[in-house]
N, C-alpha and C positions, 0 to 999 in steps of 0.2 A: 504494500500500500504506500502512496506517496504521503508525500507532507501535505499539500494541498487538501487530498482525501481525508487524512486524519482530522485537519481543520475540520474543517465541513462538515464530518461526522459527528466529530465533538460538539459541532457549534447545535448541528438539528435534535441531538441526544438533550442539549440545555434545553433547547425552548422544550421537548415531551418535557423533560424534568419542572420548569419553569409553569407550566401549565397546571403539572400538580398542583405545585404552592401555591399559585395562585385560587384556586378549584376552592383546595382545603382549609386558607386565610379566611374566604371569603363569604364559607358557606354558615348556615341558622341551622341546620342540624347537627346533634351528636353523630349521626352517622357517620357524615361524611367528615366533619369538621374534627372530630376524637378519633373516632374509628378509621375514618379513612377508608370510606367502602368508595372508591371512584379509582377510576384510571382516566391515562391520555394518554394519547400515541397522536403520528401523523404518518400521513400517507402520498406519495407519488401521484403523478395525475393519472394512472393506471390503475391505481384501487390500488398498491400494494404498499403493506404497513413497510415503514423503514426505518421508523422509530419508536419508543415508547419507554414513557415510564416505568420502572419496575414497580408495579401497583398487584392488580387483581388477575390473578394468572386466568380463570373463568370469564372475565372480560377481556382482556387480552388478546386470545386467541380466534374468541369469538365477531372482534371488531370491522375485520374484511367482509363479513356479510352485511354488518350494516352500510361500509360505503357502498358497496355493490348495490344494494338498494336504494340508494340515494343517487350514486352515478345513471340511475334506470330515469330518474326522476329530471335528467336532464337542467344541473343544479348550475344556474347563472355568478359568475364570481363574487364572492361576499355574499352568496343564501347561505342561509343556517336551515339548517333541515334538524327535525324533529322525532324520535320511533320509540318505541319500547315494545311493537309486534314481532313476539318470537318467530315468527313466522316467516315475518320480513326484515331479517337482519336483527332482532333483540335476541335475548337471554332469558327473563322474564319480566313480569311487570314494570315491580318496582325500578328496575336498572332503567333508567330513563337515557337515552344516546342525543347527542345532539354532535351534528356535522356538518363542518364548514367547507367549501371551497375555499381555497387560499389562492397566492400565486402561484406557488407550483405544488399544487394539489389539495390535500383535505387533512383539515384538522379537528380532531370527535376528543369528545370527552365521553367517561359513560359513569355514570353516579349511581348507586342503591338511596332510592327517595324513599322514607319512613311513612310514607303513606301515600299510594295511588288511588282511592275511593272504592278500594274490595268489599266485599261485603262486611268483611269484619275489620279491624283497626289494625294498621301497618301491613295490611294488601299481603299476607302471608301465612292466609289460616290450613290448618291440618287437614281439611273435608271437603277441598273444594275438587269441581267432581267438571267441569266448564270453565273456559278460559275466562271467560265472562262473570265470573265470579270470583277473579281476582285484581280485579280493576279496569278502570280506564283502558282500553287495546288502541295504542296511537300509531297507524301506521307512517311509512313517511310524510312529512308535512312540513310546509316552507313555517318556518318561527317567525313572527313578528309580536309584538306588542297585546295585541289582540288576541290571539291565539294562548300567549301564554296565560294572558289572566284566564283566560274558559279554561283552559286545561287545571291551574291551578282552582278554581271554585268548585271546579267537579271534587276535589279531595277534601281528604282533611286539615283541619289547621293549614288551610290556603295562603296565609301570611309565608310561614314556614319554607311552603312547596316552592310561592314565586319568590323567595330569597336564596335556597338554595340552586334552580332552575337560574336567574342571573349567575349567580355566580359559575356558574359553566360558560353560559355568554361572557363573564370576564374572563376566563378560560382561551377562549376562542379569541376576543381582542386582543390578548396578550397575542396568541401564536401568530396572529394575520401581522402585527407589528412588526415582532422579530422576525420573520420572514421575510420580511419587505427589506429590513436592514441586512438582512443577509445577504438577499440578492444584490442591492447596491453594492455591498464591498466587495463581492468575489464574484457579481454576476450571475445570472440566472439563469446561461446553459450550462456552467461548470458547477452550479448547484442541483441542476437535474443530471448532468452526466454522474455524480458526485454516488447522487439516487441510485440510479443504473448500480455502479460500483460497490456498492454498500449492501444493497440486495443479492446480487450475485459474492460476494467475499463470505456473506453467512452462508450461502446454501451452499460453497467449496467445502469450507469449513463442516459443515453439517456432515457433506458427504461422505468428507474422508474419513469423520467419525465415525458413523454406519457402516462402511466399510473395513472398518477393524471390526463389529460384529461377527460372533458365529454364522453363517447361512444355516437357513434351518425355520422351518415354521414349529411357533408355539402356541400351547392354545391350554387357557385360563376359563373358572369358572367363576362366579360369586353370584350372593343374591344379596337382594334388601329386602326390609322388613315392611310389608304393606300393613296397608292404616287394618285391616280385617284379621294380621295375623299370618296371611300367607306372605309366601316366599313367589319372587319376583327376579329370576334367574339372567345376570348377564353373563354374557359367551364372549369372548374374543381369541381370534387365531393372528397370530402375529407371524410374519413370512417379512424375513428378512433375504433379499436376493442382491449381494452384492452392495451398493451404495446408496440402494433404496430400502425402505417399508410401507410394506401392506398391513392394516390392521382391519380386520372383516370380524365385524358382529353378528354373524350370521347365529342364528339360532339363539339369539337374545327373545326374550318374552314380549312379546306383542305390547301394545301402549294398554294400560289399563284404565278404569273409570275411576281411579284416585288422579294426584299432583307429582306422584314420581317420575312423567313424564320428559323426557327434555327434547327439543329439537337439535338435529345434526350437528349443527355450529357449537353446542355448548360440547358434545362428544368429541368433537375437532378438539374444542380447547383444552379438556382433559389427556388426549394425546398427546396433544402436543408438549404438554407442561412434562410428561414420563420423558418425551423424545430427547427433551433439552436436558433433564436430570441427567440422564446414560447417555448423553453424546458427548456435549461441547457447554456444557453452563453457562460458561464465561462467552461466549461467542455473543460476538454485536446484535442483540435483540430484533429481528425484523421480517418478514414474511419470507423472505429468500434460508431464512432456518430450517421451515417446515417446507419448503417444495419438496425437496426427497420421501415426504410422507402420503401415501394416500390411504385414507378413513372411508368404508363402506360400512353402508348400516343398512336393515330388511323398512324399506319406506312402512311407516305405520306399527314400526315396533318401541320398547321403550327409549330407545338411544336414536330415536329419528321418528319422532312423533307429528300428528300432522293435526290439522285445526277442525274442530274445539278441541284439542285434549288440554285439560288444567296442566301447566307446566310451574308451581312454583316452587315446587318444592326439587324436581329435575336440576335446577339453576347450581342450587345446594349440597344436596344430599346425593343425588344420583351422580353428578359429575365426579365425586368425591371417591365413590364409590369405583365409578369408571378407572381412577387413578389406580385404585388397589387391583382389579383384575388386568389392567395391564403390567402394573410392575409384574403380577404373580407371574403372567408369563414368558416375559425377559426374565424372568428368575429361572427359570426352566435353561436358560442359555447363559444367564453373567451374574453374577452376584449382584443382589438387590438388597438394600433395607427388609428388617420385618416390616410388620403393617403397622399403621399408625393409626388414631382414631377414627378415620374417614367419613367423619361426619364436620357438620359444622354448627352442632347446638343451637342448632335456629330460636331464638327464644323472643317474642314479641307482646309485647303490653300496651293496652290503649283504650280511651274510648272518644265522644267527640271530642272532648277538648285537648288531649295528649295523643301522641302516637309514640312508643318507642321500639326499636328492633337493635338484637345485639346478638353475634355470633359470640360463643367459648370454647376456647382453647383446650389443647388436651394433650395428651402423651405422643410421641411420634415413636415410629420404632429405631429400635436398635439398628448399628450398621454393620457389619463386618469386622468394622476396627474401633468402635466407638458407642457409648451408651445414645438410645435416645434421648430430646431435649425434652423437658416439661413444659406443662402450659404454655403449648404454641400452637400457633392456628397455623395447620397443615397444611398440603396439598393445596387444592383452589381455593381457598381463601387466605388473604396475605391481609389482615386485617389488624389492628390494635385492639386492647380493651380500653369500654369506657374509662374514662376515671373516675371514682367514688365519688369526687368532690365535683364532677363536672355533670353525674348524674342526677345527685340528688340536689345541686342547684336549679334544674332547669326541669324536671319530672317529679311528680306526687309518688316516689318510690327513695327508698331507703336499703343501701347495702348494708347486708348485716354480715355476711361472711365472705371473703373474697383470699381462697388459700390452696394449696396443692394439694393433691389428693394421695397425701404419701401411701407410697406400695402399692398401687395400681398399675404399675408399669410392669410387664411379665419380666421373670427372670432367663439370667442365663450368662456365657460367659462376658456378655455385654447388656444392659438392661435396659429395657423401653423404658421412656420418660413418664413421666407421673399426670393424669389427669387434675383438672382443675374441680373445686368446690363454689358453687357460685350461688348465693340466697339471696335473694331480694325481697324486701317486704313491700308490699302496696297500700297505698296511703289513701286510694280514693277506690271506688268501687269501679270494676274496668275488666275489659277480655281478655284473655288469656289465649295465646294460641306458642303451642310448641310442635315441633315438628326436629328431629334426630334419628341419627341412625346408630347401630352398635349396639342398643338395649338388648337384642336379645342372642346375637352372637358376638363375641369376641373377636379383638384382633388378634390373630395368628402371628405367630414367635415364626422364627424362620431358624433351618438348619438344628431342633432341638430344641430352641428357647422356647419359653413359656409363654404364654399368651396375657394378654395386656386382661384387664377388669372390665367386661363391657359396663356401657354407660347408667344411670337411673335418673329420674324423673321425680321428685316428690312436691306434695301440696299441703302444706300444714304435716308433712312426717308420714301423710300416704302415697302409696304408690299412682305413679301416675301412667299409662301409655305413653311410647316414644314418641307418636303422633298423637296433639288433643289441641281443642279449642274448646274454653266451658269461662264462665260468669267466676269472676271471683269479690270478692268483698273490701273495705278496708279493714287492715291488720290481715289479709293475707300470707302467709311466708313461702313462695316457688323456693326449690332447691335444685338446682343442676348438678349433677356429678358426672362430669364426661368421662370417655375410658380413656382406659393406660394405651402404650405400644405395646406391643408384640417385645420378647426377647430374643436376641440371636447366640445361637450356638449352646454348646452343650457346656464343659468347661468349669471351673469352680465357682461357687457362689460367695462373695465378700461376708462377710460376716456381718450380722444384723438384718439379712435380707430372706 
């Protein structure tokens, strides 16, 4: 790579970076504002990501389908385009996209908004069974002024909606700036050839990774827990041929009348987030990573669902889940991590006057040469925890316990990370809706180790379902106990353990 290219690269990596900060300074929610549930990337005027934030691996990936629908939309320079239709380039509801034309190309944000007008409060309830009964479905749409208040009054706490929603628009005015200044100093074909070069140097890179791969197809099983108690089986066969992969779901479970649904693009983004762990990590972020990949799914099954199916709980749980049965089957071929909690504790409170939604962290598995970490949000989600003092200033809830879940981590000669403990008491009468996975199988130890603690659910000290939405009161107490990781290897056990 030249000097020049490095410039360049460096320079478009700041403004995705720059984008964040600006996103998360700017926004009225703890989500986005604490938590940090958004990403930005930017893209070539051919739809191809070539930068981005290190934010939300599940948004991330899935971002090229929303320009793609936006580039359809025939988008005039400086429109802002508006979606959150899984269907058409979204993830699910609440993740709201907005996409800009720039100078030389498009620059999107995608946020998790705490409330899109679902039937129940924070657009994320355990039962919904219709896409339509989880909010608002915005297909592409030019943003202006007008549009945003209607969308914003259709929700909850509408103040909220149109202060986080600008602040993506400042998102966007940031990116369209620094672009402009970038063109002037170095010129606007040697910043698109620059593109060109950046896109192709990941996917060499990519390749030559894959190509240290065993050749060999592998093939993995796993299920998630449906809201009724059955089991909900994904399949994936992984064929590695050389400096490519194939990953084919065939014989994954048909889409069901629950929210474990997900469309294609979130299945993409779960590969690809495995592809970049076992290849090249450190490789320059950008669509030219994942070219050597192609994802096949049975149209109308769970990993490639089609409309009405309810998808919100897919965005979360099922992508998560996607992550585990692919590593299992590179594990078949290279060494993997055990499994880690593959959930993402969906936990949401609200009614009209609050909305709040927070993932929790939890054990990751052990690696080969190394314990797993505790209380960290895994796989597709790359998120923060509230802070105590930034939750109960601004919501009718009060943390009462917020601690690791010592020995929940399986053992072995290296030990999964420890699950989190997480209580909240509710202060004002409001709905409950939880939605996780893990409750009732375990994460799997790899190579011997022991297997991590699956998750629990309690309400006042009873047991709850993994999936539930129900009425709770003030002086309430929810408890989350996510699960451990997996342990790897057989090997002596430390003493005290």
């Amino acid at each position: 790579m030249n000097i020049e290219l490095q410039v360049i690269g460096a320079a478009l990596r700041s403004i995705a970076d720059e984008m964040g900060a600006v996103l998360v300074r700017s926004a009225f929610s703890a989500n986005i504002k604490e938590r940090r549930d958004c990403s930005t990337a930017l893209f070539d005027p051919r739809g191809r990501m070539i930068a981005q934030a290190e934010h939300i691996p599940v948004h991330l990936g899935a971002m090229p389908d929303a320009v793609a629908a936006v580039r359809r939309q025939d988008p005039a320079p400086d429109d802002v385009f508006v979606l959150n239709d899984p269907f058409s380039g979204g993830t699910h509801l609440p993740d709201i996209t907005l996409v800009t034309r720039t100078r030389v190309g498009f620059a999107v944000t995608r946020a998790h908004h705490a409330d899109v007008g679902a039937k129940e409060p924070g657009s994320l309830p355990a039962d919904s069974r219709r896409l339509d009964e989880e909010g608002i479905v915005i297909p592409p749409t030019r943003l202006d002024e007008r549009v945003l208040d209607a969308l914003a009054a259709r929700m909850r706490n509408p103040a909220e909606r149109r202060g986080d929603l600008r602040a993506q628009l400042a998102a966007h005015h940031l990116a369209e700036r620094r672009l402009d200044e970038l063109c002037e100093r170095r010129g606007q074909e040697p910043v698109e050839r620059a593109m060109d070069e950046l896109h192709d140097y990941s996917e060499r890179r990519v390749r030559a990774a894959v190509a240290r791969l065993p050749d060999g197809r592998f093939e993995a099983t796993d299920f998630l827990e449906g809201t009724d108690g059955t089991e909900l089986e994904l399949r994936v066969a992984v064929t590695v041929d050389g400096d490519e992969l194939e990953l084919d779901f065939a014989g994954t479970t048909a889409q069901h009348a629950g929210n474990l649904n997900c469309p294609l693009a979130v299945t993409r983004s779960a590969c690809y987030f495995v592809v970049r762990c076992l290849t090249d990590p450190d490789v320059p972020a950008s669509g030219g990573a994942f070219a050597p990949v192609r994802v096949t799914a049975p149209e109308g099954s769970l990993v490639n669902a089609r409309p009405p199916a309810a998808v919100a709980a897919g965005n979360v749980e099922t992508s998560s889940r996607i992550v585990d049965v692919v590593f299992a089957a590179f594990g078949l071929g290279i060494p993997v991590p055990a499994q880690g909690q593959g959930t993402m504790n969906n936990l949401t409170l609200g009614n009209d006057r609050f909305t709040y939604y927070e993932t929790v962290g939890g054990g990751q598995g052990a690696c080969p040469d190394a314990d797993g970490p505790s209380g960290v949000h895994v796989a597709m989600s790359n998120t923060l925890s509230t802070p105590a003092e930034a939750l109960e200033l601004g919501y009718p809830l009060r943390v009462e316990r917020h601690q690791l879940r010592l020995g929940s981590g399986g053992r072995g000669e290296h030990r999964g990370g420890d699950g989190v403990v997480r209580e909240l008491r509710v202060l004002e009468p409001c709905r409950l809706s939880l939605v996780g996975e893990r409750r009732l199988h375990a994460p799997h130890g790899a190579k011997g180790g022991e297997p991590g603690q699956p998750g629990r659910d309690l309400l006042n000290g009873n047991e709850l379902p993994g999936k539930v939405t129900r009425s709770l009161v003030a002086g309430d107490l929810v408890r989350v106990e996510t699960p451990g990781g997996g342990g790897f290897g057989f090997g002596p056990v430390p003493k005290g353990q």
